[in-house]
N, C-alpha and C positions, 0 to 999 in steps of 0.2 A: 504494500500500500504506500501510495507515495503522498508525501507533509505536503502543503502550504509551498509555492512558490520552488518545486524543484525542477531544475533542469529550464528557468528562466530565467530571462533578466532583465530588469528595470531599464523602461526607457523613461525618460521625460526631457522637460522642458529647461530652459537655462533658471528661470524660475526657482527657488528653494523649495514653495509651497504648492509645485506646481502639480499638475494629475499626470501620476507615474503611472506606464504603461506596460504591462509584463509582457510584453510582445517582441521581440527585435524585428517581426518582420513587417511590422509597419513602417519604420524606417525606409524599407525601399521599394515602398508602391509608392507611383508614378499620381494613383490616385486612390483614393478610399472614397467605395461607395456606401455610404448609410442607408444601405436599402430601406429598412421598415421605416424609416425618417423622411425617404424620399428628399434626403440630401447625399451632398459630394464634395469632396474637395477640389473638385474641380470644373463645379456648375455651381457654386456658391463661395461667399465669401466669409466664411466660418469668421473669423478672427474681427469681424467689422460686426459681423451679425451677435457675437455673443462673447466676446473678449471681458467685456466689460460685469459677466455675469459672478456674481460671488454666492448666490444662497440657490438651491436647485431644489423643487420640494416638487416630489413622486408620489402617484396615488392610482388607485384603481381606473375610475372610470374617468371618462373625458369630459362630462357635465362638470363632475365634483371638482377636476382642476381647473377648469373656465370659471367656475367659482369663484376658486380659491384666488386667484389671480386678479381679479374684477377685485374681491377684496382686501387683498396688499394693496392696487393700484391703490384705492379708496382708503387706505388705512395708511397709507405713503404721502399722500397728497397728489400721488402722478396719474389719478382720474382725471378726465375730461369728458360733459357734457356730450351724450351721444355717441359718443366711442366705443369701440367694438374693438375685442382682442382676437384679431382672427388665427388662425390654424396653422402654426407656419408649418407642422407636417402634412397639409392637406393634401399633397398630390399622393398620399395614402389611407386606404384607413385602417391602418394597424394601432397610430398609435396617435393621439392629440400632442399638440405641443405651446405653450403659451408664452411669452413674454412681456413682463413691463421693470423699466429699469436694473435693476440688478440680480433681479426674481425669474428663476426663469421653473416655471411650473408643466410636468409632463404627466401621461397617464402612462399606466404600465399595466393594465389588464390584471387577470386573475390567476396566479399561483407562479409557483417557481420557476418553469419553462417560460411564461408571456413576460415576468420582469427580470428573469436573465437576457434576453433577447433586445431588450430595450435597454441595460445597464452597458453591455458590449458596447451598444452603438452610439450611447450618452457620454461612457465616457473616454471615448474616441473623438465625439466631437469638442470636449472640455479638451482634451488633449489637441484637436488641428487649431482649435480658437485660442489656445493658448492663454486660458484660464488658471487665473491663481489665487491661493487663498478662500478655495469654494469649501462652502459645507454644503453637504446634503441631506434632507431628511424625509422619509418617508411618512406620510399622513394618511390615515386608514381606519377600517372599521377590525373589531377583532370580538370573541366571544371569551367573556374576563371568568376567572374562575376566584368565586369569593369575594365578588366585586359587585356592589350595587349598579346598575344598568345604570349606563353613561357614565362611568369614570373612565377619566384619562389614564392610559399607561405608557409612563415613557420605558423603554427600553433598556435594563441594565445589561442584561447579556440574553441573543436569542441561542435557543437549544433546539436540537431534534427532537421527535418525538418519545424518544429513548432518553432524555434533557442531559445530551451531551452540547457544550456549547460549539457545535460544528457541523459544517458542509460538507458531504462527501458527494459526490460526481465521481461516474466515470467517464474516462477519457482514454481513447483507444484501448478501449478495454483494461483501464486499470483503474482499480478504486483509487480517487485524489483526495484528499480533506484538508478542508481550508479552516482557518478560524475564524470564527465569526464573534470579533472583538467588535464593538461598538468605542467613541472614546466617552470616556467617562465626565471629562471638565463638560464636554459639551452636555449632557443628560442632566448634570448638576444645575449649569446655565437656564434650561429649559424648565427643570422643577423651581425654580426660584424664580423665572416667569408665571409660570400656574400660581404661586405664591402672591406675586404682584396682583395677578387677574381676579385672584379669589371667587370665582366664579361658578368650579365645580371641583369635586376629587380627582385628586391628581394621583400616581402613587409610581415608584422606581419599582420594577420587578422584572423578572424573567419572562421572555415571551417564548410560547412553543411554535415553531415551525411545521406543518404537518404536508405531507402530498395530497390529502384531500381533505374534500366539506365536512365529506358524511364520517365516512370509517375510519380515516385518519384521524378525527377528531374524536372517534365513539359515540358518534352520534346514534339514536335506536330508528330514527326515519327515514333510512336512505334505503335504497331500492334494496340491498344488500343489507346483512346485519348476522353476524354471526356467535353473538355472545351476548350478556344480559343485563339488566340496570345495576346490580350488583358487581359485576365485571365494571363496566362503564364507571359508578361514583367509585370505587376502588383506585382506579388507574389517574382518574382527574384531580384525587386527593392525595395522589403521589407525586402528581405532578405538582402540586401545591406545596408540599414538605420541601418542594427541590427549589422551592422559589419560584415557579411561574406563575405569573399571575393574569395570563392572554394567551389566546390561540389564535392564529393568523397563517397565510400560506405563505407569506414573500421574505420575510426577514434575516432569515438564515444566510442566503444566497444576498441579498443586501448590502448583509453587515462585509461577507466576504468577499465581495469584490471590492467595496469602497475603502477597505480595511490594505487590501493588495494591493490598490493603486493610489494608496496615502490620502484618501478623502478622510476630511471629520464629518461622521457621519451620526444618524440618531434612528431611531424608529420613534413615533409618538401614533397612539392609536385608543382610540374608543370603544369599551364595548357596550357594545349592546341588549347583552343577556348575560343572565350567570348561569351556565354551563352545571350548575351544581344543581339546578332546579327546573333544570327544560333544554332540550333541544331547539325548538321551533321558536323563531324571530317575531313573537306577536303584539308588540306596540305598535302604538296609529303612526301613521305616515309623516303624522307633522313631529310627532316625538323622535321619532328615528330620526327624520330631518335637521332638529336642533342638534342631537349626539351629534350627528356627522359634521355639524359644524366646529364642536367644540375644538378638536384639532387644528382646526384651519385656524381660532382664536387664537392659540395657544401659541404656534409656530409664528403666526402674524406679527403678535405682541416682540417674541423674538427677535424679528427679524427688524422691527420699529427698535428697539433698545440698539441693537447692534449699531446700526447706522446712526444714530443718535450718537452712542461714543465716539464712531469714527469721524 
């Protein structure tokens, strides 16, 4: 089984703080195409288009980040009357993509496979635009164990579903494992935001990474179900002993690439149910609606205190 980073080597920028690339053989393409992005380094001008970005905040769906971004504009002051943030991925639709000033807000679909596919080519393009000093943070829904429906959970360390804090992938048929270090000042930063906001419960824990909804999670409602309520609280109360305090699909893989290519990175996520007392998502529409925003608050307030100092 091969560790974290063997048999690679860091490329980057002249930059100290710049986004390291484990790849040497981008160095000598001619061009890089970002297919699912429906960009290129050589039908665009990366470094004019997004040089200037320092904070990067990933999420599922492509409503929630046109949101999210409508709401930094407006929480920046860089709203204007009528304005429209259009789509700069649009000549696809794999993946949304948004920006206003130094915010640059993308969607990444659903589980490990759609936001690893989107992290390659994200930060590829942080690396041709020659981006430095960026944080990244993912903002999401997750189902909290032990958690009153809509606490926030920022991310101490995410785990497998086994709550090993790590990524394994195979690659050419060899198991890889990566670590999925989160950095820790930044997490601190962010709960002593929730703290300023006082808005709603915030809380540092472990979040689980799992490959699916239903069974990866123990859910008893998916088409499939092969063990019992008693199995189920058993294992989510283990998970709990070990520090998790969320389940979610993307984090793991996240943490490990932003972690490889020197990003400060975070997970910050909402849930929605406590997992200790139900499966099924059944709050009204407008209640789920506020949860999902509390993240976007959260990150927002952040991202206004940052620029503020600077």
């Amino acid at each position: 089984m091969a560790s974290e980073g063997a048999g690679t080597k860091e490329l980057g920028n002249d930059n100290a703080c710049s986004v390291q690339l484990c790849n040497p053989n981008i160095a000598t393409m001619q061009e890089d195409v970002l297919y699912h992005f429906g960009l290129s380094t050589s039908t665009h001008d990366l470094p004019a288009m997004f040089g200037d970005v320092k904070f990067v905040c990933v999420g599922g769906s492509p409503s929630r980040m046109k949101a999210f971004i409508k709401y930094v504009a407006s929480e920046l002051g860089l709203d204007r009357p009528g304005e429209d943030y259009p789509n700069i991925c649009a000549r696809t639709d794999r993946y949304a993509m948004f920006k206003v000033g130094p915010v640059l807000s993308v969607s990444h679909g659903m589980g490990i496979p759609s936001i690893a596919i989107m992290l390659h080519e994200l930060l590829k393009l942080l690396y041709h635009a020659r981006c430095s000093g960026v944080t990244i943070i993912r903002i999401g829904t997750s189902g909290g164990i032990g958690l009153e429906p809509g606490s926030v959970v920022i991310t101490r360390q995410a785990v497998d579903a086994c709550f090993k804090p790590q990524f394994e992938q195979v690659v050419l048929g060899k198991r890889v494992v990566r670590s999925t270090d989160l950095d820790e000042q930044l997490a601190q930063e962010l709960s002593e935001c929730s703290a300023d906001l006082r808005e709603f419960t915030t809380v540092v824990g472990n979040t689980m990474c799992t490959l699916d909804f239903y069974e990866g999670q123990g859910r008893l409602d998916g088409a499939l179900c092969s063990y019992t309520e008693q199995d189920k609280q058993e294992y989510l109360r283990a998970a709990h002993a070990a520090g998790v305090r969320n389940i979610e699909m993307e984090s793991s893989v996240f943490a490990a690439m932003c972690s490889a290519c020197g990003l400060r990175a975070a997970v910050v996520c909402v849930t929605l149910l406590d997992r200790l007392e139900g499966d099924q998502i059944c709050s009204p529409h407008e209640v789920l609606a506020e949860y999902q925003q509390r993240p976007q608050r959260l990150v927002g307030h952040f991202i206004k205190r940052c620029l503020a100092v600077a």
